[in-house]
C-alpha positions, -999 to 999 in steps of 0.1 A, spaced: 641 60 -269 622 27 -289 596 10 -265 613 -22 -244 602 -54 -231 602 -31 -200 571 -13 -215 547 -40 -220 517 -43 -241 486 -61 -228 470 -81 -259 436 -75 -240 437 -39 -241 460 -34 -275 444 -59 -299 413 -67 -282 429 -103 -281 433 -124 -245 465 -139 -234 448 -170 -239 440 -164 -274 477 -151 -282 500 -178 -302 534 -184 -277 553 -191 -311 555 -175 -343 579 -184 -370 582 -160 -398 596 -168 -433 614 -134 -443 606 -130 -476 611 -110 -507 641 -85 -498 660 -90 -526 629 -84 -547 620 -54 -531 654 -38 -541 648 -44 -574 614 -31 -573 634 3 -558 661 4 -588 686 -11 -558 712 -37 -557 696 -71 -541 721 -65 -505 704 -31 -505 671 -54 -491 693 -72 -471 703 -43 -451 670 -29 -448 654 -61 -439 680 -68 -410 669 -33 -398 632 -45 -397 642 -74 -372 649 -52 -345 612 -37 -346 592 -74 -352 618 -83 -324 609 -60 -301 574 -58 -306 567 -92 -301 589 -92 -266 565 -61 -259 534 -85 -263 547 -111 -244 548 -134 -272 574 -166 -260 597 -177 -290 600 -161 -319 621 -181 -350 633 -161 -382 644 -180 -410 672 -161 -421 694 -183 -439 684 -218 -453 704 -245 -462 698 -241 -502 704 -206 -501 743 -214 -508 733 -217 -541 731 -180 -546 760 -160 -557 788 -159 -542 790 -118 -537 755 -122 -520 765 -154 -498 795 -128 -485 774 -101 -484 750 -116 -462 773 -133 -435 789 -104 -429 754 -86 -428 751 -111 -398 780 -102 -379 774 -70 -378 740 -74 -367 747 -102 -339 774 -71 -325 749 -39 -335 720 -61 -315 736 -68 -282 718 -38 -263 690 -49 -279 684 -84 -269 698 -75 -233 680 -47 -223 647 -64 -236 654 -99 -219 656 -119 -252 675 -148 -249 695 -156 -285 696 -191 -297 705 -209 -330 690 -237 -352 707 -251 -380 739 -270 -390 772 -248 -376 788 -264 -403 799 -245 -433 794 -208 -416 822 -185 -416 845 -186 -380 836 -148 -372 795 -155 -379 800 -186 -352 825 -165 -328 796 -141 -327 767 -164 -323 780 -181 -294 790 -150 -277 752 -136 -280 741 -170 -271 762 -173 -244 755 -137 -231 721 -139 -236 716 -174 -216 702 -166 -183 676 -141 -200 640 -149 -194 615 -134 -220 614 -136 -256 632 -164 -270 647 -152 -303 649 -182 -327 676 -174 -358 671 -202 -383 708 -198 -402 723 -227 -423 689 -242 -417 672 -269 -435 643 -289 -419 647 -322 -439 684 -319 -426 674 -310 -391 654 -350 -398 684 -366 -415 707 -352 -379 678 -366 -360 673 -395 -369 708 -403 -371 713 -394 -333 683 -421 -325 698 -447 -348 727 -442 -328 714 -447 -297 699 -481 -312 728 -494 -323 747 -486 -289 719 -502 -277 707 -474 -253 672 -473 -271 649 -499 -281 630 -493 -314 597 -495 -305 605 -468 -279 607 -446 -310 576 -423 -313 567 -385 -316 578 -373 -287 613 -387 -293 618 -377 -321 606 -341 -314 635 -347 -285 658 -354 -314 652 -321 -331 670 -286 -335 636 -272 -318 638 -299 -289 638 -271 -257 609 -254 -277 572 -254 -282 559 -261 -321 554 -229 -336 510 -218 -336 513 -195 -359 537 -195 -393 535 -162 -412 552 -160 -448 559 -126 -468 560 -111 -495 529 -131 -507 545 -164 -515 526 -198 -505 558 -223 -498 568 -241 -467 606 -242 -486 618 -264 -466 612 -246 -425 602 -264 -395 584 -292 -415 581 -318 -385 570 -289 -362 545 -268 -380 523 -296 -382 491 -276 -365 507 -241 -374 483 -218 -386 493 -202 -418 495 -163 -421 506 -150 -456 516 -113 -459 516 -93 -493 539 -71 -479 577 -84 -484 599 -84 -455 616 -48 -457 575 -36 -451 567 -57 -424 561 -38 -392 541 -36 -363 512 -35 -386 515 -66 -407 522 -82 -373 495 -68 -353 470 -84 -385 483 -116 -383 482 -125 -345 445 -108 -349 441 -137 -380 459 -163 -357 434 -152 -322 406 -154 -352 407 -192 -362 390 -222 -348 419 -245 -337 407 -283 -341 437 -302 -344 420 -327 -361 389 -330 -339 357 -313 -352 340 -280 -341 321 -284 -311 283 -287 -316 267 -248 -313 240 -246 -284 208 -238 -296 193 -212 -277 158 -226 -262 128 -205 -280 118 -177 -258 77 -183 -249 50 -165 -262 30 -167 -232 
């Protein structure tokens, strides 16, 4: 039987990391599946498939940590552009896996939520996203994040829009408009900015995730593409995030010089 959220792992005695030093939400940019097929003689799906398999064990492992959210970005808003075979391939890839996952995300306390415009995906990809959603609701660990039809300059423009609404109903005044408003505004707005942003597959783009809220992210890149990613690859980069100074823009606090012991 795989490990649960049941079977917890303490970050103290595991990595050698306190839950203090732990980041409460990773965002992952799942990259490099379709190149990884190639690299294995394989259609590009054939990465798809196996890279939908990998979620389940980043997934679990990270509810096993006690990490709080968790967002995958699965399926941007440009990736429309590729072909058409690949688009169909890939949303009903999704369906299967929002069905295949149920027991999963139930019987390790995940709640399932969505980011990203509903318009535009297919009537059985919704159908099965609110169901998991809505099944998933009163869950209390891991938040489980899927970034599909997502684009953060989008997630902006429907932002903004919304609070230029309210202005011209006159329910807001502009100069009440600042950061935490518009954060409010957001896909993201129940959730915590993201400490830590890993990227596979080696690649050293943002393209177009979470722009507004990664602001202070740490950034992890893995040379491994998404299909190789395990518990490993993981494991290194929350051990890279514990690792780093956080300032936040303020400096680094002044070292304390130890006095000089006496020769006397």
């Amino acid at each position: 039987m795989s490990p649960t959220a049941s079977d917890p792992l303490n970050p103290q005695t595991h990595l050698g990391i306190s839950h203090n030093d732990m980041p409460c939400h990773i965002a992952v940019i799942m990259d490099g599946n379709g190149r990884w097929a190639e690299s294995q003689g394989e259609p590009r799906i054939v990465g798809h498939s196996e890279g939908a398999k990998n979620v389940r064990t980043v997934v679990t492992h990270c509810a096993r940590l006690g990490i709080k959210v968790l967002t995958l970005y699965s399926f941007s808003s440009e990736n429309w552009k590729r072909p058409k075979h690949e688009v169909d391939f890939l949303m009903n890839l999704y369906v299967q896996y929002l069905h295949a996952e149920r027991e999963t995300i139930m019987g390790n306390n995940i709640r399932f939520l969505h980011i990203g415009r509903r318009d535009g995906l297919p009537e059985e990809v919704l159908l099965a996203m609110d169901e998991i959603v809505e099944m998933s609701s009163q869950n209390t660990g891991l938040r489980l994040c899927m970034a599909l039809n997502y684009g953060s300059r989008d997630e902006i423009v429907d932002g903004v829009r919304d609070i230029a609404t309210d202005v011209r109903e006159g329910r807001l005044d502009p100069q009440d408009i600042d950061e935490q408003l518009i954060s409010a505004s957001l896909y993201t707005a129940s959730l915590p900015d993201p400490d830590l942003l890993i990227r596979t597959a080696s690649e050293r783009r943002i393209s177009n995730f979470l722009l507004w809220q990664i602001s202070y992210a740490e950034i992890h890149v893995c040379p491994k593409p998404w299909p190789e990613f395990g518990v490993e690859e993981l494991e290194a980069a929350i051990s890279d995030f514990a690792g780093r100074e956080r300032r936040f823009g303020d400096v680094a606090p002044p070292a304390i010089e130890k006095p000089i012991p006496s020769s006397d």
